[in-house]
C-alpha positions as CSV (number, residue, x, y, z in Angstrom):
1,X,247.8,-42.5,207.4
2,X,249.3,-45.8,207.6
3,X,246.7,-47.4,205.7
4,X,247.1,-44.9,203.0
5,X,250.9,-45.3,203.0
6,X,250.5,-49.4,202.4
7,X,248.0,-48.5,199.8
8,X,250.2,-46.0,198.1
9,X,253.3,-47.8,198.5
10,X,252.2,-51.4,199.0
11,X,249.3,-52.0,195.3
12,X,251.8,-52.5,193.2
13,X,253.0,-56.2,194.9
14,X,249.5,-56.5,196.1
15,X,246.1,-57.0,194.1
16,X,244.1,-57.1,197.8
17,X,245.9,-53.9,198.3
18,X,245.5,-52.3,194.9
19,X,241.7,-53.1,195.0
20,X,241.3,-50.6,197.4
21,X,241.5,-48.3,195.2
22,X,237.9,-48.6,194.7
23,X,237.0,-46.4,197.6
24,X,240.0,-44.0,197.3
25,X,239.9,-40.7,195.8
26,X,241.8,-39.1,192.8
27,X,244.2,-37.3,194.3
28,X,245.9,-40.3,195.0
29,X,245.8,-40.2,191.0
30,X,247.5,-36.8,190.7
31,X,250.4,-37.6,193.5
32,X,251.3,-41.0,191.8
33,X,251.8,-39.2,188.5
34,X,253.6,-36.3,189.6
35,X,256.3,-38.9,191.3
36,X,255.9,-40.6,187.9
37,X,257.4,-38.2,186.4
38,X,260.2,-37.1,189.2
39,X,261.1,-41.0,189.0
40,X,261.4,-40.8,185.2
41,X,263.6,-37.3,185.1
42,X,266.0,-38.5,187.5
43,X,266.3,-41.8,186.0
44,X,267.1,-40.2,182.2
45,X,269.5,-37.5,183.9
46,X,271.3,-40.2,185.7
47,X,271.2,-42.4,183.0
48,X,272.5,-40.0,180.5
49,X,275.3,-38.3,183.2
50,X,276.7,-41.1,185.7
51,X,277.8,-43.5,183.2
52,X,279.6,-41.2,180.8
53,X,282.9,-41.6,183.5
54,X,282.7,-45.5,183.0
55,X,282.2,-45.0,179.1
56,X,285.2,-42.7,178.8
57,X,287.8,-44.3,180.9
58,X,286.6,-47.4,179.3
59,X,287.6,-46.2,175.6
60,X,291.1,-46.5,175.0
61,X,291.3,-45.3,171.6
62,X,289.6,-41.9,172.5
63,X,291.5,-41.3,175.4
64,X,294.5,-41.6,173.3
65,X,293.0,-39.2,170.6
66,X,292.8,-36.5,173.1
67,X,296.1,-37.4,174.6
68,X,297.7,-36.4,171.2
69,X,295.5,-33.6,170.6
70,X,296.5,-32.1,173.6
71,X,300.4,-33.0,173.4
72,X,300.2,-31.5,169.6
73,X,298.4,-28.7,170.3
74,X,298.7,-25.5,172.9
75,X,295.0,-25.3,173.8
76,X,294.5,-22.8,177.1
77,X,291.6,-21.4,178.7
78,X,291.3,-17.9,179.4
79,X,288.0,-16.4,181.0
80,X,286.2,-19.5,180.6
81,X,287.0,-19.8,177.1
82,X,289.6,-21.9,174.8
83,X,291.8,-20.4,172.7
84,X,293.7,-22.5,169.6
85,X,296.7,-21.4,167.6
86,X,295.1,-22.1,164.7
87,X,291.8,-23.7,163.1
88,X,291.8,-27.4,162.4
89,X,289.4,-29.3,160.4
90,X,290.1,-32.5,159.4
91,X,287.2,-33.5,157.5
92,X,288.1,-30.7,154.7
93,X,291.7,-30.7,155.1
94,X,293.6,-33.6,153.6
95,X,297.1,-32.2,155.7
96,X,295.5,-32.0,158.9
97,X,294.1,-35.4,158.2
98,X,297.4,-36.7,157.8
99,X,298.5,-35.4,161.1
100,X,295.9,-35.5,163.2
101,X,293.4,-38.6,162.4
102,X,294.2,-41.1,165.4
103,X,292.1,-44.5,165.5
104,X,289.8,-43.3,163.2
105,X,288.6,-40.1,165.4
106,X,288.4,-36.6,163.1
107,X,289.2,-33.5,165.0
108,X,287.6,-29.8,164.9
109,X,289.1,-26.8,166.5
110,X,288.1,-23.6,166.1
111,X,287.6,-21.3,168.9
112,X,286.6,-18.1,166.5
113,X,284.0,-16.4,168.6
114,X,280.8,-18.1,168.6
115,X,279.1,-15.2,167.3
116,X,281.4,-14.6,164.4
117,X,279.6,-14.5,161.0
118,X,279.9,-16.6,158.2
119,X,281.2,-15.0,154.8
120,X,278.0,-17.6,152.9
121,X,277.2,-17.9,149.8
122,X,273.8,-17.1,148.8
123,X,271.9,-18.9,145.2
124,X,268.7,-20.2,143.7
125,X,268.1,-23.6,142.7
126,X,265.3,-24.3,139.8
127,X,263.0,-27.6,140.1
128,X,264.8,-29.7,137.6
129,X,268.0,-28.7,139.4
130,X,269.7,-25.6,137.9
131,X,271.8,-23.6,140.1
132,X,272.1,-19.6,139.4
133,X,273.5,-16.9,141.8
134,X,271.2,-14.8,144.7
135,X,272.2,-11.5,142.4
136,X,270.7,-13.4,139.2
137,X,267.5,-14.3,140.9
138,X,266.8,-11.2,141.5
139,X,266.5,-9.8,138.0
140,X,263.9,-12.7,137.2
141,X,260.2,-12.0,137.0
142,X,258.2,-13.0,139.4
143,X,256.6,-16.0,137.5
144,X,260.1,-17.3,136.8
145,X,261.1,-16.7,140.8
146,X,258.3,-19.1,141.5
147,X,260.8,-22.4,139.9
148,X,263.6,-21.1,142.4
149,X,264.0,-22.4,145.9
150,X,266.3,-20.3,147.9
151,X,269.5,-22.1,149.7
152,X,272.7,-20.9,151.2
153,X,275.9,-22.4,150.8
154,X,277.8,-22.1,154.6
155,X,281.8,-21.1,154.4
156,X,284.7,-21.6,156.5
157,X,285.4,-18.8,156.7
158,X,284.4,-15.4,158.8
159,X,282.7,-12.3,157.1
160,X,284.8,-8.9,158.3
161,X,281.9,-6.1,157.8
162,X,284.2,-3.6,156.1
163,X,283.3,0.4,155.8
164,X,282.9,0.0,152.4
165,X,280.4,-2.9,153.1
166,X,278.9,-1.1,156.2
167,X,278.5,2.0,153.6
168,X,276.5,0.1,151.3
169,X,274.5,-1.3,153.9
170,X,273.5,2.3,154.6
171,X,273.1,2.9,151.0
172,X,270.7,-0.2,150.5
173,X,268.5,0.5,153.2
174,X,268.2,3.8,153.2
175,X,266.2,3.2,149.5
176,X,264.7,0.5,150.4
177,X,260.4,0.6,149.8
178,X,259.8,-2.0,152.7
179,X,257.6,0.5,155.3
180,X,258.7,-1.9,158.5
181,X,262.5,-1.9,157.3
182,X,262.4,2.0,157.0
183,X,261.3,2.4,160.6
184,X,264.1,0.0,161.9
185,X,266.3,1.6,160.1
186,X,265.7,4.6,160.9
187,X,265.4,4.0,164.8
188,X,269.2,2.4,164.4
189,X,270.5,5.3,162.8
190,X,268.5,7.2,165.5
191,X,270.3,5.1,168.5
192,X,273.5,4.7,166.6
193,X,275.4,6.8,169.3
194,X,274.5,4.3,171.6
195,X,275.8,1.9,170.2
196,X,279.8,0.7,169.7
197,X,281.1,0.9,166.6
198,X,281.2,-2.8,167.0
199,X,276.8,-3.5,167.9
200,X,276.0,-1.0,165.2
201,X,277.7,-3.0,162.1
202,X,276.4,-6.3,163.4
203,X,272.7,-5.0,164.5
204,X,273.0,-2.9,160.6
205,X,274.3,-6.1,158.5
206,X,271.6,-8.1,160.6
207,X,268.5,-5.4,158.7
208,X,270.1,-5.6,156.0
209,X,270.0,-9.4,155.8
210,X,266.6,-9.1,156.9
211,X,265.7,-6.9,154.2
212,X,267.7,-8.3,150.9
213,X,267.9,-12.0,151.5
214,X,264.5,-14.3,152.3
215,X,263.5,-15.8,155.6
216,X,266.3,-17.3,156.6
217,X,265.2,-19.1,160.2
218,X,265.3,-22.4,158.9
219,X,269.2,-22.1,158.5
220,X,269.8,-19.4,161.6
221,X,267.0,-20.5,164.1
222,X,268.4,-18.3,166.9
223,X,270.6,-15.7,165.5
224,X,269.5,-13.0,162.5
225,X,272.2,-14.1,160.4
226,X,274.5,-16.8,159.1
227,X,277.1,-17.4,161.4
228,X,280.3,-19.4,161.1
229,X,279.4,-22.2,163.8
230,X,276.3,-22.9,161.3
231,X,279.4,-24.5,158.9
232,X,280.2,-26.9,161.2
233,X,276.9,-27.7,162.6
234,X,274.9,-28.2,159.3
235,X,278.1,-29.7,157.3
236,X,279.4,-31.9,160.2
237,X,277.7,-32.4,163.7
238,X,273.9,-32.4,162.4
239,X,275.1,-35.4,159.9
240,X,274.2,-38.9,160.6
241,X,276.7,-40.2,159.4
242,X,279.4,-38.1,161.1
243,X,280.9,-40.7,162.9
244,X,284.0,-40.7,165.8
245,X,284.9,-37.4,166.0
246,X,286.1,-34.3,168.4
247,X,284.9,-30.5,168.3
248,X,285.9,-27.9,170.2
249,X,285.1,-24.5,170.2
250,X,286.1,-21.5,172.1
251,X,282.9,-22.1,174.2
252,X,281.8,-25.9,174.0
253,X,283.1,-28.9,172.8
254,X,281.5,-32.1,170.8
255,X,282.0,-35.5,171.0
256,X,281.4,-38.7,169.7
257,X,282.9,-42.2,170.6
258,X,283.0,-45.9,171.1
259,X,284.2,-47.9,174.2
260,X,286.1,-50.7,174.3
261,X,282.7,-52.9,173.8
262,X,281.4,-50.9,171.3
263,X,279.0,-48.5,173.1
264,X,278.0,-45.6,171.0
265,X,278.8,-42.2,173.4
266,X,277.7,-39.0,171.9
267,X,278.7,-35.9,174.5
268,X,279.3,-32.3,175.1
269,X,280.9,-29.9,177.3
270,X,281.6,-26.4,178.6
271,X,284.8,-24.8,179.7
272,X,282.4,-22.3,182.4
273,X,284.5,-24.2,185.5
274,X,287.9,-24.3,184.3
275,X,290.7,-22.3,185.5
276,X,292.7,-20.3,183.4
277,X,295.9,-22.1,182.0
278,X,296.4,-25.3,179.5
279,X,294.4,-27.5,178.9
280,X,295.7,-31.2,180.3
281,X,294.0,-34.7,179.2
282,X,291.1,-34.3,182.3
283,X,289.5,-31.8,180.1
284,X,286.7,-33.9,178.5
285,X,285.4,-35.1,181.8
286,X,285.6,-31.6,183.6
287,X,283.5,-29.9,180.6
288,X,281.3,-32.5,180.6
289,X,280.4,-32.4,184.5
290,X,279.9,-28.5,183.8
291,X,277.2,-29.6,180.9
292,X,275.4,-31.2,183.6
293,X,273.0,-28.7,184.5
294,X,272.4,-27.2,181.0
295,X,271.7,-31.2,180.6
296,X,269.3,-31.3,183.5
297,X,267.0,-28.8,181.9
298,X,266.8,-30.1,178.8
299,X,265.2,-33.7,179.9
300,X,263.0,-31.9,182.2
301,X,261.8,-29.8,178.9
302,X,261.6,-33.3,177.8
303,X,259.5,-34.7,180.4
304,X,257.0,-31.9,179.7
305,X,256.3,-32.3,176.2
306,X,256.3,-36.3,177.4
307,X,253.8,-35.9,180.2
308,X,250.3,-36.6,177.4
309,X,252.2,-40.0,176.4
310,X,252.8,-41.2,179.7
311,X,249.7,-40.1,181.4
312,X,248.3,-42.4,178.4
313,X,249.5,-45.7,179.3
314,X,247.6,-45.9,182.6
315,X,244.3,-44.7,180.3
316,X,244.7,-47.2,177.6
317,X,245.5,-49.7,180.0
318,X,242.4,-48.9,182.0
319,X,240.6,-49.4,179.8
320,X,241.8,-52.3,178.4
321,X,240.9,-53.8,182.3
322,X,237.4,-52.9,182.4
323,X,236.8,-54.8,179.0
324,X,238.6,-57.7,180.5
325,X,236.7,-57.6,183.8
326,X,233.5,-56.5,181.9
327,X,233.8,-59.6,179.6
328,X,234.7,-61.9,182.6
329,X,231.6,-60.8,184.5
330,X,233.5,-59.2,187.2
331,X,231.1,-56.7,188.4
332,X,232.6,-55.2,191.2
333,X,236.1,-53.7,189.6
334,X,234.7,-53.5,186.2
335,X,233.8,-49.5,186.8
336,X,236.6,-47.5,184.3
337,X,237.2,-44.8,187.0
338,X,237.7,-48.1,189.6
339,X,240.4,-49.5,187.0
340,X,241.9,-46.0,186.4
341,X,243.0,-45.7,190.0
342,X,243.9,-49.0,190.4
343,X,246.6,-48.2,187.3
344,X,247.6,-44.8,189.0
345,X,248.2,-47.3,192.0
346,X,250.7,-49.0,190.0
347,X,252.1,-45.9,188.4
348,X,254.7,-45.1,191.7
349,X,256.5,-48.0,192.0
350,X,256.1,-48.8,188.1
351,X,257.9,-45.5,187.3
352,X,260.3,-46.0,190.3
353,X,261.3,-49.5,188.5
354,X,261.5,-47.9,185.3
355,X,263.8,-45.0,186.3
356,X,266.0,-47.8,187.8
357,X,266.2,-49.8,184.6
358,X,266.7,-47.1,182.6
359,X,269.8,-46.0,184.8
360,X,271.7,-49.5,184.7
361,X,270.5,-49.3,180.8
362,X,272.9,-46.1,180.9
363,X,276.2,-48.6,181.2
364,X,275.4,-50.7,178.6
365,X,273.2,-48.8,175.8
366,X,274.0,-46.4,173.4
367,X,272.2,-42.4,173.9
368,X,270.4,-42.2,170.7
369,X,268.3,-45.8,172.2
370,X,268.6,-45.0,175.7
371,X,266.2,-41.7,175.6
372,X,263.7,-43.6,173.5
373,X,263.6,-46.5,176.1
374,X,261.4,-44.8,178.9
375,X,257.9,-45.0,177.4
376,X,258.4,-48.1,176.4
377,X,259.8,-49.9,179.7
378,X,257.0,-47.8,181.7
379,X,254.4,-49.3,179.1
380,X,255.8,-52.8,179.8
381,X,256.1,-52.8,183.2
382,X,252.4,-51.3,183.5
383,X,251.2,-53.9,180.9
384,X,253.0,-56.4,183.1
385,X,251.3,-55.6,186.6
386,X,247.8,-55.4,184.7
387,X,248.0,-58.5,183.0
388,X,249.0,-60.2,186.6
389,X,245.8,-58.9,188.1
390,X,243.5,-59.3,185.3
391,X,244.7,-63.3,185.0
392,X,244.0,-63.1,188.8
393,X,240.4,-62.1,189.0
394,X,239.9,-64.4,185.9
395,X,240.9,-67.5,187.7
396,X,239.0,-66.4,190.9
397,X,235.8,-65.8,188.9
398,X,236.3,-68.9,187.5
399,X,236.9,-70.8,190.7
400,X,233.7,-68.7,192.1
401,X,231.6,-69.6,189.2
402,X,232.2,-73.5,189.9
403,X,231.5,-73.6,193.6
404,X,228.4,-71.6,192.5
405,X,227.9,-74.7,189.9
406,X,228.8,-77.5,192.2
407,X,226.3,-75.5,195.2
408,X,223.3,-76.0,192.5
409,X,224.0,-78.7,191.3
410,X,223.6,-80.6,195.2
């Protein structure tokens, strides 16, 4: 066990120790990448969650935005939820602008229910750029239907399903010649005493929009239908060039900032651990501590889809060894399963290293570079180590080769 342990822990400082890898088996292969990837999560997590505190108490002109916001505005919480007097948007609104816009940070507040639909617009638009309404495309044959591209125009404003609406709903799909929209229809209408008043207009405009209006995922990819959030995220929060700016919504908030040295910080938040009562200027740092966890799962979703690129980098470099060694005559590490191991050798402490550079990275490095920095410090470090042992065992053939000389040669 102890030898193991040096071996495990020890290869990476040692090339004596890391050639023992020769006679080792894989599943030292499979442990060093499974704490590859632990190392990694934990160091993006921390990266992404410990330093936010220093960023934000380190940006003086955000921390005075919210200080207004909050002096200006009665925000409270209420069941783990924020509530707003009114909806404020100062990208489209030239008077909240004027009264809001502080050190060059816009502000967003709506707390509408997140689930509260958007009154869109639907139209067509032809190849060489013609716009004509959703109603008009309809009447088109289907030749000229083929020059339209379906696109919908998100509102600020919320869609009340009326009875008069909710009546022609009915009406629509209740003559409609779509097989699979008759049966769903027909088993709402069956389960419609079930149902609130409330879940049967939503889960009836939600056919209906199924039925009239084409595919519509690549607007809505997890609701059915439009919905009034979509405004904000397609117009404002998905932009690149949205720039400092606050959102908050009845059940998460957005932000993005600069620090006093010019660190880009792009955030969010839940109100879940709140109490009930106004909101005071701690706000931003208490709903992002409750975005933790939600946070946690998303860079270990992450990890997964990374785990073919970073099992990679002790392949490539592998192999890139046993040419080396091959090429330099070095017959007894040259084996590619021998070089393999000795790179899954490195992996532990190389991943370790990396996690730890990519946490202090955290302090001083924008988010949109610091999640992209992983692969490629892990890469370095690996390339690094390898190139440390493969200059080794070139200057030892070397030297071996000349005594070998000098030996003849007397």
């Amino acid at each position: 066990m102890k030898s193991w342990l040096k071996f495990f822990g020890l290869s990476f400082f040692s090339d004596k120790i890391a050639k023992e890898a020769r006679i080792r088996g894989v599943l030292n292969c499979v442990l060093a990448f499974l704490l590859a990837l632990i190392f990694i999560y934990c160091g993006v997590l921390a990266a992404n969650t410990i330093p936010f505190y220093t960023h934000y108490n380190n940006s003086s002109d955000f921390k005075a935005f919210v200080s207004e916001v909050i002096g200006k505005e009665n925000l409270t919480v209420k069941d783990k939820l924020v509530c707003a007097d009114k909806v404020i948007n100062t990208f489209a609104k030239e008077e909240d602008a004027a009264q809001y816009v502080n050190n060059g940070y816009n502000l967003v507040i709506d707390t509408r229910p997140s689930d509260a639909l958007d009154d869109f617009e639907a139209y067509c638009v032809s190849k060489d750029g013609a716009q004509i309404t959703y109603e008009y495309y309809l009447t088109l044959s289907d030749g000229e239907k083929s020059n339209y591209e379906f696109k919908i125009n998100y509102t600020p404003n919320v869609l009340i399903l009326t009875d008069e609406m909710i009546s022609g709903f009915e009406g629509f799909l209740s003559s409609s010649e779509d097989t699979d929209i008759k049966k769903q229809y027909s088993a709402l209408t069956s389960d419609k005493d079930k149902l609130t008043a409330e879940q049967y207009k939503n889960s009836l405009y939600a056919l209906y929009v199924r039925a009239y209006y084409p595919d519509i995922t690549s607007y809505e990819r997890a609701g059915e239908v439009p919905l009034l959030r979509s405004y904000y995220y397609r117009n404002y929060l998905y932009s690149s060039e949205l720039g400092r700016s606050l959102f908050i919504f009845d059940d998460v908030m957005f932000g993005y900032f600069q620090t006093d040295g010019g660190i880009e910080v792009t955030f969010y938040g839940y109100f879940t651990a709140m109490p009930d009562g106004s909101l005071d200027a701690e706000f931003i740092t208490n709903a992002f501590a409750s975005s933790v966890s939600v946070s946690a799962t998303v860079y270990l979703m992450n990890i997964v889809r990374f785990i073919p690129l970073i099992a990679f980098i002790p392949l490539i470099l592998a192999l890139i060894a046993k040419l080396v060694l091959t090429f330099i005559n070095d017959e007894k590490y040259k084996k590619y399963t021998t070089c393999l191991k000795m790179q899954f050798a490195y992996l532990t402490v190389g991943s370790l290293i990396t996690a730890l550079a990519i946490f202090v990275c955290g302090f001083f490095i924008s988010s949109g570079v610091l999640n992209i920095l992983p692969l490629i410090i892990l890469a370095a470090v690996m390339l690094v180590r390898t190139a440390v042992l493969l200059i080794g065992e070139y200057i030892n053939t070397r030297k071996t080769a000349a005594k070998i000389a000098d030996t003849q040669t007397e």
